[in-house]
C-alpha positions as CSV (number, residue, x, y, z in Angstrom):
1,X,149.8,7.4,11.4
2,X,151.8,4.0,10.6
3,X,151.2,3.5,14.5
4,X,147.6,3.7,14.3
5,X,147.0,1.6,11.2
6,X,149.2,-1.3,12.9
7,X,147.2,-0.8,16.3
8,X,144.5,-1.3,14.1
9,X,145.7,-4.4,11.7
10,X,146.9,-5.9,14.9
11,X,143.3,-5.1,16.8
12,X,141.3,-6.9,14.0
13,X,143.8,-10.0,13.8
14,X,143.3,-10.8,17.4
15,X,139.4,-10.1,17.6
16,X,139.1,-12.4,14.7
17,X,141.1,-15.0,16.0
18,X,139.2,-14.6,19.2
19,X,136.3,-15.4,17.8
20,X,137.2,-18.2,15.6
21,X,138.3,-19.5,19.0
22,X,135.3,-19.0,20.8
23,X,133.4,-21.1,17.9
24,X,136.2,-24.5,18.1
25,X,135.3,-24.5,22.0
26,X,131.3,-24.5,21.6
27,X,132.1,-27.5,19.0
28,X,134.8,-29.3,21.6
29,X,132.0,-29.0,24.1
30,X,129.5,-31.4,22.5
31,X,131.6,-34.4,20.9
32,X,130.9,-36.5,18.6
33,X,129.8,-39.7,20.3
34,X,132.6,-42.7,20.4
35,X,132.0,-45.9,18.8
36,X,131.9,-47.5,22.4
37,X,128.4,-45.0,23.1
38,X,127.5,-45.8,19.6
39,X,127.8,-49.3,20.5
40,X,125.6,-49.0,23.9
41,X,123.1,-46.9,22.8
42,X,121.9,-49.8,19.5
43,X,122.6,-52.2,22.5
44,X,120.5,-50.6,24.8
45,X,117.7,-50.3,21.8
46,X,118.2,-54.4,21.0
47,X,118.0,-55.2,24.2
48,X,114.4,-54.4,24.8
49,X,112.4,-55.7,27.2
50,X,115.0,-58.1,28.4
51,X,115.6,-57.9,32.0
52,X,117.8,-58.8,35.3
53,X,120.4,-61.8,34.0
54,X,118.9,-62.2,30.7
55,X,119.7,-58.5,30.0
56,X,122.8,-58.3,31.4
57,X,124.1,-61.7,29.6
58,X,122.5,-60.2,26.2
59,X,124.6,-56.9,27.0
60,X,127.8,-58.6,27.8
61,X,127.7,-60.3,24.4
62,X,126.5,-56.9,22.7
63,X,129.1,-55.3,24.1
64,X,131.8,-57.2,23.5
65,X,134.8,-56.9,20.8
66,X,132.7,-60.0,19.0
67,X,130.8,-59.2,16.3
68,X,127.6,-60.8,16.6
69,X,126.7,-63.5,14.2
70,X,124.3,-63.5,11.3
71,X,121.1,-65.4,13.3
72,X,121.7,-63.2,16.5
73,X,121.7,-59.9,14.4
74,X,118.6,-61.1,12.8
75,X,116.9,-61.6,16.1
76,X,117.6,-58.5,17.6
77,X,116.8,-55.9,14.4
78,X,113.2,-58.3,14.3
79,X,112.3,-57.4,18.0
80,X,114.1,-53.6,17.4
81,X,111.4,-53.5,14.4
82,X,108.5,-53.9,16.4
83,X,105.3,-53.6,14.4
84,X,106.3,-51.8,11.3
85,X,105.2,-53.5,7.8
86,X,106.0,-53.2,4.3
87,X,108.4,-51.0,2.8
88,X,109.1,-49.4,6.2
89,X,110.1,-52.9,7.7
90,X,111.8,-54.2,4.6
91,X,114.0,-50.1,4.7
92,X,114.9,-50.8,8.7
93,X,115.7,-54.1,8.7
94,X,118.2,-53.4,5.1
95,X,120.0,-51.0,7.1
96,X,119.8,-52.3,10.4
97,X,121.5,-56.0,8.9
98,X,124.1,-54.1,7.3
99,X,125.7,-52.0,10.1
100,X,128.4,-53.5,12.1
């Protein structure tokens, strides 16, 4: 009887460790995007309509370790805006200032 219960204690540890398992591996295979795909993603969204050198110059600068400045940060969350007005503008461009 001792022999059965253990089979059985020992039975339910592994199943429920094989499935706690099985859920850490569906969540390791969709990361978290990294800063750097953070990074190129706004980037991509600032860039626009921008195209051949004048994209890839805008990109190189976006992209790089330096932070942009006030004036160019301004500039790009005006064209990201678009055509929104009011409280919706004054909300995007409030958050879209403030992020790194």
């Amino acid at each position: 009887m001792k022999h059965l219960v253990t089979s059985l204690v020992c039975a339910l540890a592994l199943a429920s460790t094989a499935a706690f398992g099985a859920d850490s591996k569906a969540a390791a295979s969709a990361p978290a995007k990294t800063a750097q795909q953070e990074k190129m993603t706004q980037c991509n969204a600032d860039a626009g309509d921008k195209k051949g050198d004048e994209r890839k110059a805008f990109m190189k600068t976006c992209l790089s370790n330096k932070p942009m400045t006030q004036q160019e940060k301004m500039t790009a969350c005006n064209k990201t805006a678009g055509d929104k007005k009011g409280d919706e503008r004054k909300a995007f461009m409030k958050d879209c200032l403030s992020a790194k």
